[in-house]
MARGUZA-467849 format. One record per residue: x, y, z of N, C-alpha, C, O in turn; residue number from 1. Coordinates in Angstrom, 1 decimal, padded with zeros to 4 digits, always signed. Example, Ala and Ser with C-alpha at 12.3 -4.5 7.8 and 13.67 -1.06 7.14 Angstrom:
<recs>
rec nxx->+013.2; nyy->-005.7; nzz->+007.8; caxx->+012.3; cayy->-004.5; cazz->+007.8; cxx->+013.2; cyy->-003.3; czz->+007.8; oxx->+014.2; oyy->-003.3; ozz->+008.5; resi->1
rec nxx->+012.8; nyy->-002.2; nzz->+007.1; caxx->+013.7; cayy->-001.1; cazz->+007.1; cxx->+012.9; cyy->+000.0; czz->+007.9; oxx->+013.4; oyy->+001.1; ozz->+008.0; resi->2
</recs>
This chain:
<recs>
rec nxx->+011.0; nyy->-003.7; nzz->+002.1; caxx->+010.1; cayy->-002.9; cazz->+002.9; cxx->+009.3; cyy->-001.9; czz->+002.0; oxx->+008.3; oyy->-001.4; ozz->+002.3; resi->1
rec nxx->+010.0; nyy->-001.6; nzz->+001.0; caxx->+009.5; cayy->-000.1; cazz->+000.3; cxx->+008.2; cyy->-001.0; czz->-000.5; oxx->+007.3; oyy->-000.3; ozz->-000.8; resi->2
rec nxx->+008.0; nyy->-002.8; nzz->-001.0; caxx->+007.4; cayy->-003.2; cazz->-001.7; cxx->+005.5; cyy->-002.7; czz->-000.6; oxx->+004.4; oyy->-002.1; ozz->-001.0; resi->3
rec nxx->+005.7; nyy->-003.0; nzz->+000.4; caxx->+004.4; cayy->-002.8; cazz->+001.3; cxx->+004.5; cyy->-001.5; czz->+001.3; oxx->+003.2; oyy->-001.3; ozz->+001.1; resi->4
rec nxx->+004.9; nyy->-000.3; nzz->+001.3; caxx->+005.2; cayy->+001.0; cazz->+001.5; cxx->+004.0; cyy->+001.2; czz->+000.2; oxx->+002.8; oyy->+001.6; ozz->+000.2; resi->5
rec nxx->+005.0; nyy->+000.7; nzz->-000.8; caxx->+004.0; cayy->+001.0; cazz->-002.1; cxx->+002.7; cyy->+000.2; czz->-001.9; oxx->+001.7; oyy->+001.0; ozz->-001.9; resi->6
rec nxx->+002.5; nyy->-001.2; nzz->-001.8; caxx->+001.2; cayy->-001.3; cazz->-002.0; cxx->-000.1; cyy->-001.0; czz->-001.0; oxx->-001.3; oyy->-001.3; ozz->-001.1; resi->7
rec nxx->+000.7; nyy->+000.0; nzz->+000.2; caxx->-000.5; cayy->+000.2; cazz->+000.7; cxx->-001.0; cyy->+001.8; czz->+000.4; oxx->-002.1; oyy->+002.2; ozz->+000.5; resi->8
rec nxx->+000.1; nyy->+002.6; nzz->-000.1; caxx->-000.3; cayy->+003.6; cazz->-000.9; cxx->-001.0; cyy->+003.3; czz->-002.2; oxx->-001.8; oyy->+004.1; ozz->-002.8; resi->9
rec nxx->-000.7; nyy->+002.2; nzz->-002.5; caxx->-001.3; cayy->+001.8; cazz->-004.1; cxx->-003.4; cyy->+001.4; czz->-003.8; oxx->-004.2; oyy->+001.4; ozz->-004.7; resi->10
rec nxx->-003.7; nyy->+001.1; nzz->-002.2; caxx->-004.8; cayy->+000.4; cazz->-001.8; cxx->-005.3; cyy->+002.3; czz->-001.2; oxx->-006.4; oyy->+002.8; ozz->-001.4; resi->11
rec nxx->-004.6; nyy->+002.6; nzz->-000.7; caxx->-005.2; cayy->+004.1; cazz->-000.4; cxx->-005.5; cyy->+004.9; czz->-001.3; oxx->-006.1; oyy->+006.0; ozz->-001.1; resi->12
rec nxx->-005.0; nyy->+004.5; nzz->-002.5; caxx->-005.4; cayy->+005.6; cazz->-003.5; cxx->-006.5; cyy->+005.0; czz->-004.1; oxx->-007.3; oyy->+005.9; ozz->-004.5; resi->13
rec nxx->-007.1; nyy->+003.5; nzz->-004.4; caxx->-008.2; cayy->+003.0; cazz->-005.1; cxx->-009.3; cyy->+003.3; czz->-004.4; oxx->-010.4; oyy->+003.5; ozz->-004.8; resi->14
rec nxx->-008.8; nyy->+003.3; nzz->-002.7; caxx->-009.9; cayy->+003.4; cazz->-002.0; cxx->-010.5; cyy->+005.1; czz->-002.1; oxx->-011.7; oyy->+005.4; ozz->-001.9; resi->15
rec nxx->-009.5; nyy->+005.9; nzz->-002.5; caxx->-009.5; cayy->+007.1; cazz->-002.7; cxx->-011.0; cyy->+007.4; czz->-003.6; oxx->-012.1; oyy->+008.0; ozz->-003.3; resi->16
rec nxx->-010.5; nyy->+006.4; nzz->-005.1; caxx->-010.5; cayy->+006.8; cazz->-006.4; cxx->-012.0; cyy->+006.2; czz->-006.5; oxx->-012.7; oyy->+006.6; ozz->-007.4; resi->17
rec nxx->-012.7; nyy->+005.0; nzz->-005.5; caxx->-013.7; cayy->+004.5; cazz->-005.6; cxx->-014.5; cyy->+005.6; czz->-004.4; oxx->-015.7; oyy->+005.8; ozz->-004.8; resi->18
rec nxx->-014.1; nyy->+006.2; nzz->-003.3; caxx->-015.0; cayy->+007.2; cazz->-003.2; cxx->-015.4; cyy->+008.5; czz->-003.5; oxx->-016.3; oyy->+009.1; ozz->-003.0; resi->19
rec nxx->-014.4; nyy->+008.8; nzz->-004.2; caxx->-014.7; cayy->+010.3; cazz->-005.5; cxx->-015.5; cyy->+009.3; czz->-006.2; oxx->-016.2; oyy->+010.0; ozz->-006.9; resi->20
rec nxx->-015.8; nyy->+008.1; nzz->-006.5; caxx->-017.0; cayy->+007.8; cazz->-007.8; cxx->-018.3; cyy->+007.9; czz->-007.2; oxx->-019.3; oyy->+008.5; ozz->-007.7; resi->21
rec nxx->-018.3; nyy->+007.3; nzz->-005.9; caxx->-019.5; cayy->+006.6; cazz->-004.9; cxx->-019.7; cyy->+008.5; czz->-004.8; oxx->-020.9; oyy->+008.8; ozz->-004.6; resi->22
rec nxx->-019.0; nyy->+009.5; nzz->-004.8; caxx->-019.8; cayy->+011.1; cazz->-004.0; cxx->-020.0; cyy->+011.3; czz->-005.4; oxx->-021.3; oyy->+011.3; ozz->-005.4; resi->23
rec nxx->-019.8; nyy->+011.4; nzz->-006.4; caxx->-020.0; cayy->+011.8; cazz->-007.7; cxx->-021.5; cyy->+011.3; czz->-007.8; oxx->-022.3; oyy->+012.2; ozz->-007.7; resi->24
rec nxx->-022.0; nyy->+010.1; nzz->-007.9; caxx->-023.1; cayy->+009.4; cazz->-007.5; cxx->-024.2; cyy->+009.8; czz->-006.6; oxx->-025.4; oyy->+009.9; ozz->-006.8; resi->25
rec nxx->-023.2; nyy->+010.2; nzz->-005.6; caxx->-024.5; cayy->+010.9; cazz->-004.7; cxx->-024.9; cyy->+012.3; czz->-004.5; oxx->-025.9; oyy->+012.8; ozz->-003.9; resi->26
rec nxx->-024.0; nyy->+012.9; nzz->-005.3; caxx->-024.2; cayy->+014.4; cazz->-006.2; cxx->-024.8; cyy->+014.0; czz->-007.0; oxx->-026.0; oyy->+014.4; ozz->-006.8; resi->27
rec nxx->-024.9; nyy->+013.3; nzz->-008.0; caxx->-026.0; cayy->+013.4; cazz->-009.1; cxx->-027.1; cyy->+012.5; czz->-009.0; oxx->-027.8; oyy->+012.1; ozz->-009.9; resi->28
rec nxx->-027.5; nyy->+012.0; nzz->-007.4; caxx->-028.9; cayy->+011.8; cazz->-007.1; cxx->-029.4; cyy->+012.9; czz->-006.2; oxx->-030.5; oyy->+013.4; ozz->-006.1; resi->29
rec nxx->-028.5; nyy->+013.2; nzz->-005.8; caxx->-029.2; cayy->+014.9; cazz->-004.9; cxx->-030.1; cyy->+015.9; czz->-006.2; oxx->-031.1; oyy->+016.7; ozz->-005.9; resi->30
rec nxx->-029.6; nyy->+015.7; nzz->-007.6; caxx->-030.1; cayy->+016.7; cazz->-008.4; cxx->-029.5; cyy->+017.8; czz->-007.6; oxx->-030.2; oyy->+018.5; ozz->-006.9; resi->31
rec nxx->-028.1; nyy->+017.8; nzz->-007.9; caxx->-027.4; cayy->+018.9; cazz->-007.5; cxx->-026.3; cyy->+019.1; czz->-008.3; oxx->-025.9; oyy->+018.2; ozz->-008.9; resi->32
rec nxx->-025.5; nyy->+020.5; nzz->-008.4; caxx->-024.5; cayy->+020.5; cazz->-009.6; cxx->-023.2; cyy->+020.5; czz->-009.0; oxx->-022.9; oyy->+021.1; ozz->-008.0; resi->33
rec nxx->-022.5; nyy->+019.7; nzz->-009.7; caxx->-021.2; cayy->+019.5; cazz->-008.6; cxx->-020.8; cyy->+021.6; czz->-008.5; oxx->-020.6; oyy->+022.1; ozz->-007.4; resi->34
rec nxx->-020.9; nyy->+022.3; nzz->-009.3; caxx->-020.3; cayy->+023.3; cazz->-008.8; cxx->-021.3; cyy->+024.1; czz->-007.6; oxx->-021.2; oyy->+025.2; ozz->-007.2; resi->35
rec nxx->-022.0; nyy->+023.4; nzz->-007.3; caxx->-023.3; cayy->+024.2; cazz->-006.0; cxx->-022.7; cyy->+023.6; czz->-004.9; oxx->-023.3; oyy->+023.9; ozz->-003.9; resi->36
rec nxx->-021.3; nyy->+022.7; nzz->-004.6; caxx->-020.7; cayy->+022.3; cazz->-003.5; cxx->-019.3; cyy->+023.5; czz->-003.5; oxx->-018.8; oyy->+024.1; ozz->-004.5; resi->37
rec nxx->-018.9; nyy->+023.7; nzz->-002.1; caxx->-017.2; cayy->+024.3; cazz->-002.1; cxx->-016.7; cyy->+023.1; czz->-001.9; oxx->-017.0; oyy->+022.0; ozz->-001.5; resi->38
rec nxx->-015.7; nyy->+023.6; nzz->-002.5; caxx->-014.4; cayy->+022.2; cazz->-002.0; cxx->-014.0; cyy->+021.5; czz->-000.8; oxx->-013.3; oyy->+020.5; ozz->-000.6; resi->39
rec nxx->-014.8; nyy->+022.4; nzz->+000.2; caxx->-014.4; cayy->+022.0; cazz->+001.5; cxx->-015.9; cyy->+021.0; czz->+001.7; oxx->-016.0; oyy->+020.1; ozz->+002.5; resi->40
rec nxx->-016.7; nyy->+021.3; nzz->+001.0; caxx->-018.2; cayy->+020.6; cazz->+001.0; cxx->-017.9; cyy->+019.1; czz->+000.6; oxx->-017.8; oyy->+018.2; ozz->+001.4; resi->41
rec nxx->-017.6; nyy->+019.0; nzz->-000.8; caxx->-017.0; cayy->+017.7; cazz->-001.1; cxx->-016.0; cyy->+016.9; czz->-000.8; oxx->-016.0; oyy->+015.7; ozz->-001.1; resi->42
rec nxx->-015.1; nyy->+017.5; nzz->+000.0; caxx->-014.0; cayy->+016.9; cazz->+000.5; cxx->-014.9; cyy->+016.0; czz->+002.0; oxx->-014.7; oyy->+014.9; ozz->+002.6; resi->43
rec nxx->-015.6; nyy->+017.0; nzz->+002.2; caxx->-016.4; cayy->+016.0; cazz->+004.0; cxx->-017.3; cyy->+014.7; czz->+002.8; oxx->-017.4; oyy->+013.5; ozz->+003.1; resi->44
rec nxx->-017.8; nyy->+015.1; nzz->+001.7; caxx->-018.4; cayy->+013.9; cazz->+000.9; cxx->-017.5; cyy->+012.8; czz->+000.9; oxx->-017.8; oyy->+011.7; ozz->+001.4; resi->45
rec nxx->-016.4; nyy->+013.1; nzz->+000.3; caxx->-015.6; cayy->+011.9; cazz->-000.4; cxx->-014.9; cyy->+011.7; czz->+001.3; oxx->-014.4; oyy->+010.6; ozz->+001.2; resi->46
rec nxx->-014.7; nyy->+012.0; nzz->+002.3; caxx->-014.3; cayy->+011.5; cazz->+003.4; cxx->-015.3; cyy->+010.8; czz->+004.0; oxx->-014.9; oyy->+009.9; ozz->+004.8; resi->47
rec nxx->-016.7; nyy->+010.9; nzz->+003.9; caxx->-017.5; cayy->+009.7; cazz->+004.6; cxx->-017.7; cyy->+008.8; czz->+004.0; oxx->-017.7; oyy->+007.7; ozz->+004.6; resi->48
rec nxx->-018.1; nyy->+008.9; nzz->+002.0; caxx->-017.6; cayy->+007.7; cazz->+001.1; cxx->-016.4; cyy->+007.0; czz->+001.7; oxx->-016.7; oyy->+005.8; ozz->+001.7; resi->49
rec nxx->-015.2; nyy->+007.2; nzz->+002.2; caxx->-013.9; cayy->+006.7; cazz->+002.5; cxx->-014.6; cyy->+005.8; czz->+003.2; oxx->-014.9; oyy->+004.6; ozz->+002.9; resi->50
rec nxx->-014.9; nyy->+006.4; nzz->+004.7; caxx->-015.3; cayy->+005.5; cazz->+005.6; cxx->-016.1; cyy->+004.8; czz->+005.7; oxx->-016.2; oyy->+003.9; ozz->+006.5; resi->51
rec nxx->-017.3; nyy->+005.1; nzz->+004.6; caxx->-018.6; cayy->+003.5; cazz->+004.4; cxx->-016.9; cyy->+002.5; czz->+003.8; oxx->-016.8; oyy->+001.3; ozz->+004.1; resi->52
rec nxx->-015.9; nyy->+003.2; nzz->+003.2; caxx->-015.5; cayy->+001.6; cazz->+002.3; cxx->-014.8; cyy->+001.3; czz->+003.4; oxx->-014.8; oyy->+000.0; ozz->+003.6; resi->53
rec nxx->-014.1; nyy->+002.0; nzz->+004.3; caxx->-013.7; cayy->+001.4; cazz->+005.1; cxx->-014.2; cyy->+000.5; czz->+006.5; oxx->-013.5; oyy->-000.4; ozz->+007.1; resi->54
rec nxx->-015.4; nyy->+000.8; nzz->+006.8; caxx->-016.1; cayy->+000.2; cazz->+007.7; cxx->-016.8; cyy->-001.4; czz->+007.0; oxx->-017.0; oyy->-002.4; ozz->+007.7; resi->55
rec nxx->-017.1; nyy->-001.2; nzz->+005.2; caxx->-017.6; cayy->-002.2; cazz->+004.8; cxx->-015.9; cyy->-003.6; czz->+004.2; oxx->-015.8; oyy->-004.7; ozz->+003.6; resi->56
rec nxx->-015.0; nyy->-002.7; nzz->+004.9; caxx->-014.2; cayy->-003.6; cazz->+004.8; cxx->-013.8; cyy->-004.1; czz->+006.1; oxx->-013.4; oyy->-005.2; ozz->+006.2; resi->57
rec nxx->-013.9; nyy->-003.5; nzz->+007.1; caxx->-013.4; cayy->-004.0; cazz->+008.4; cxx->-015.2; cyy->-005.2; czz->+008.6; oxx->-015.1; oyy->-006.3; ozz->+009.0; resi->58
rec nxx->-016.1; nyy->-004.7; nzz->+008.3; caxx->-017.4; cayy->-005.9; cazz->+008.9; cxx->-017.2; cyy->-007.1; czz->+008.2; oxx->-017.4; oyy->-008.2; ozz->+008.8; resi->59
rec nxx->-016.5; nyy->-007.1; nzz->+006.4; caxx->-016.2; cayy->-008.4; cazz->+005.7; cxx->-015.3; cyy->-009.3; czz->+006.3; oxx->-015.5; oyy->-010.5; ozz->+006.4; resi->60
rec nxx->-013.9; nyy->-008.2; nzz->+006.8; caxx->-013.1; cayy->-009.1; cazz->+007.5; cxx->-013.3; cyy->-009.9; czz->+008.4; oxx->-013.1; oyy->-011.1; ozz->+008.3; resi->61
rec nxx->-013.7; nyy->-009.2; nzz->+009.2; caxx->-014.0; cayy->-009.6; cazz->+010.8; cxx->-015.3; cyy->-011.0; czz->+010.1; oxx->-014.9; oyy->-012.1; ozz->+010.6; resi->62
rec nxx->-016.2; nyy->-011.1; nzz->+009.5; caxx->-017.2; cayy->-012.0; cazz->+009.1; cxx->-016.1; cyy->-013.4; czz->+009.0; oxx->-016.0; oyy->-014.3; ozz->+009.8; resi->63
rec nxx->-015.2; nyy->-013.1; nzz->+007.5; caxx->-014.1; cayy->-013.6; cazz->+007.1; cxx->-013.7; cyy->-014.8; czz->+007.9; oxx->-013.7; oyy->-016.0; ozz->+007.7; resi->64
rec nxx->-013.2; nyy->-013.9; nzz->+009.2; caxx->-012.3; cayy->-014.6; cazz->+010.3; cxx->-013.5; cyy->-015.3; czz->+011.0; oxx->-013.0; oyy->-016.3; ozz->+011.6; resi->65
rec nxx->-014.6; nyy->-015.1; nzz->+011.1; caxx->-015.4; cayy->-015.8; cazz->+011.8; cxx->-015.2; cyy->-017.5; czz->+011.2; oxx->-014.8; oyy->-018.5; ozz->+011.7; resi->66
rec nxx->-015.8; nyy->-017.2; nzz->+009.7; caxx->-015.9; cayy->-018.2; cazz->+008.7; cxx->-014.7; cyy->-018.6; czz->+009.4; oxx->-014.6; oyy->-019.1; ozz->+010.5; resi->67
rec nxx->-013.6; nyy->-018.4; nzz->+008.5; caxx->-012.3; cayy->-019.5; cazz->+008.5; cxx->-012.1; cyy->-020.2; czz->+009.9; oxx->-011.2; oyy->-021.1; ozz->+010.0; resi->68
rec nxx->-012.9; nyy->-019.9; nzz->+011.0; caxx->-012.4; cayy->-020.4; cazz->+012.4; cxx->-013.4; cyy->-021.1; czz->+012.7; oxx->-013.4; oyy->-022.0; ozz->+013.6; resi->69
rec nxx->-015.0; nyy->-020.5; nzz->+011.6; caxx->-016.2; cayy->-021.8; cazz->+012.1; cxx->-016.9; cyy->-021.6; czz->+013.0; oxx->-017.3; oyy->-022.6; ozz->+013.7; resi->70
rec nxx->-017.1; nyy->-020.3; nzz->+013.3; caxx->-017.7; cayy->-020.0; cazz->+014.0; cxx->-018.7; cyy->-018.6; czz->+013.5; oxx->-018.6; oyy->-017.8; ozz->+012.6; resi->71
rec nxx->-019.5; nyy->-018.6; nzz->+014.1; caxx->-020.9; cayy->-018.1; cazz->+013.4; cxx->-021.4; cyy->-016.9; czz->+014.4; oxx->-021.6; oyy->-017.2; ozz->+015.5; resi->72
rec nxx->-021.7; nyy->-015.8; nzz->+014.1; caxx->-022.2; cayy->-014.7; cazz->+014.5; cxx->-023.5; cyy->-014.8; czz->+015.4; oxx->-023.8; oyy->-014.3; ozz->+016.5; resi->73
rec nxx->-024.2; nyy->-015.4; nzz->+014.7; caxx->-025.2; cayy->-015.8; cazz->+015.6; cxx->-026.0; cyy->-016.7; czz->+015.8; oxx->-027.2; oyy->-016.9; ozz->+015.9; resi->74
rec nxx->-024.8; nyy->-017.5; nzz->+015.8; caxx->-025.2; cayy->-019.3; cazz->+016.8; cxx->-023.8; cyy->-019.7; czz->+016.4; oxx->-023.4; oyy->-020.8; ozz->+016.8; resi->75
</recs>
């Protein structure tokens, strides 16, 4: 049990670690300096980064399952 324990803490932290890259990104297209954010500013950043990765993984899935069953979204 502790083996899934670990690997979903191991998937929460990449997903973590890929959207501190994705807000980092979108601080340095704003032409803004990461220190012109408070910490509570970035933290709402890297929490909606979270949820683009998570919503672009729940739409893959769900596609996924369409596929493997053969059936098609729209027809």
């Amino acid at each position: 049990m502790q083996f899934f324990i670990d690997q979903k803490d191991k998937v929460k932290q990449a997903i973590r670690d890929k959207a501190i890259e994705r807000a980092k990104v979108r601080i340095i297209l704003c032409e803004r300096d990461l220190a012109d954010f408070s910490e509570e500013e970035l933290e709402i950043i890297v929490a909606e980064e979270e949820q683009k990765i998570f919503n672009s993984f729940k739409e893959k899935g769900f596609l996924a399952v369409l596929a493997a069953l053969g059936l098609g979204f729209f027809g």
